[in-house]
C-alpha positions as CSV (number, residue, x, y, z in Angstrom):
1,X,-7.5,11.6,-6.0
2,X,-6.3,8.1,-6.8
3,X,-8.9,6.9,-4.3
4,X,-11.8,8.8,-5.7
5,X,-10.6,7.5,-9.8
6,X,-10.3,3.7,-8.2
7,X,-13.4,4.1,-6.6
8,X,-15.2,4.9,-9.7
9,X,-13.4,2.6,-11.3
10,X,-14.7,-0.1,-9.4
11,X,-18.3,1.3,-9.1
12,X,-18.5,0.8,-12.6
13,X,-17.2,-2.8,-13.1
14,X,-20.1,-3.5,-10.2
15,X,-22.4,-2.0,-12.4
16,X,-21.4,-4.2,-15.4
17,X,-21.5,-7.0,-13.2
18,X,-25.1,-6.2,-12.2
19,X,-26.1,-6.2,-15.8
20,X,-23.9,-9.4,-17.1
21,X,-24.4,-12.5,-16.2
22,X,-20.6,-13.2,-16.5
23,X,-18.8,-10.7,-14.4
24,X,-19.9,-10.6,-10.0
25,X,-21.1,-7.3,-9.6
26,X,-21.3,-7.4,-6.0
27,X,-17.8,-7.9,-4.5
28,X,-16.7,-4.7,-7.1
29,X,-19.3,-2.9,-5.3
30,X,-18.2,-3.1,-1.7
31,X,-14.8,-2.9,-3.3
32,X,-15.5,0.8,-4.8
33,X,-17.1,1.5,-1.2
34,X,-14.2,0.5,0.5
35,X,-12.5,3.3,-1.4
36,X,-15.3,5.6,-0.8
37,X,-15.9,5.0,2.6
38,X,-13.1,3.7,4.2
39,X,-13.9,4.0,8.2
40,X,-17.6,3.2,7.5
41,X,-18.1,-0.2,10.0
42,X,-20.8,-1.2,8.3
43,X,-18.9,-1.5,4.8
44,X,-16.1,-2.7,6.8
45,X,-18.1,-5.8,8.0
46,X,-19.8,-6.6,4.5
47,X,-15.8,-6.5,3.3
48,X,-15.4,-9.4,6.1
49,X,-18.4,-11.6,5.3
50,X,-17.2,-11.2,1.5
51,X,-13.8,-12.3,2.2
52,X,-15.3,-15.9,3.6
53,X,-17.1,-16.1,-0.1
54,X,-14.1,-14.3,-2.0
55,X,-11.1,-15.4,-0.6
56,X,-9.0,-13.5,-3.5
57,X,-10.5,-10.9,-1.8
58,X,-7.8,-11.8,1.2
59,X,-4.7,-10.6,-0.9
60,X,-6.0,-7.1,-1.6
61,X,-6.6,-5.0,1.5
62,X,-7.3,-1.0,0.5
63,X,-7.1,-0.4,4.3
64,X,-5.1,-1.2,7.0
């Protein structure tokens, strides 16, 4: 359950990002589909290439 709430969560912020210029929308997105789709390889690759762009991204890992 606290998967599926951070998940929406996070699919939201993307969304706001999408629409403001201020706030990236698109490392929240893979983010909330991380928690949605956890074994998925292909999310799990986009995750990788976003950590090279993101590296904040390096510190929080919602999979092992």
């Amino acid at each position: 359950m606290k998967r599926i709430l951070s998940g929406i969560f996070l699919l939201i912020i993307g969304i706001l990002g999408i629409l403001l210029p201020i706030l990236p929308g698109i490392p929240f997105l893979i983010m909330s589909a991380l928690f949605f789709f956890p074994k998925n390889r292909r999310v799990r690759k986009s995750y990788q290439s976003m950590e090279k762009r993101f590296p904040w991204l390096t510190k929080w890992r919602p999979f092992q």
